[in-house]
N, C-alpha and C positions, 0 to 999 in steps of 0.2 A: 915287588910287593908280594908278600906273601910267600909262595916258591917259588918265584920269579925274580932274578936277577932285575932291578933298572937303573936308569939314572936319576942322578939325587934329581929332584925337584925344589925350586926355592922360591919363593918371596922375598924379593931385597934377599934381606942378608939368611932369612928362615926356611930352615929346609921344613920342607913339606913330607916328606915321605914318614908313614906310623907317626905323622902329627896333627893330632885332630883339632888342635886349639883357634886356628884360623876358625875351620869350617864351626865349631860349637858356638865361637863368636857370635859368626853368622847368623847361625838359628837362635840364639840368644836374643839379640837384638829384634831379628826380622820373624820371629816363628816361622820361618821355613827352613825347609829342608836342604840342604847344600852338601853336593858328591865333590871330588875332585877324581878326574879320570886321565889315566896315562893309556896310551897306544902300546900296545906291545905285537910286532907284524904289523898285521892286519886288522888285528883285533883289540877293542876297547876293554880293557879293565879298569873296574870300579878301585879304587885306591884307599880313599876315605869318603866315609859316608855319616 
């Protein structure tokens, strides 16, 4: 994500990574706010927000 090398992330068949259509869904529907965060190390990065 970003300058970081990851692995794809998916839903079913939808890759997730720089795709924010899942999470806008989300807040669409529900007015909230929905991250999706991958581990990179030790350390958690934000992905999509």
């Amino acid at each position: 994500m970003g300058e970081r090398a990851t692995c794809r992330l998916k839903n079913g068949a939808m890759t997730l990574n720089l795709n924010t259509e899942i999470v806008d869904r989300f807040t669409s529907v529900t007015k909230a706010v929905a991250t999706v965060f991958v581990r990179f190390l030790d350390k958690p990065s934000a992905s999509v927000a």
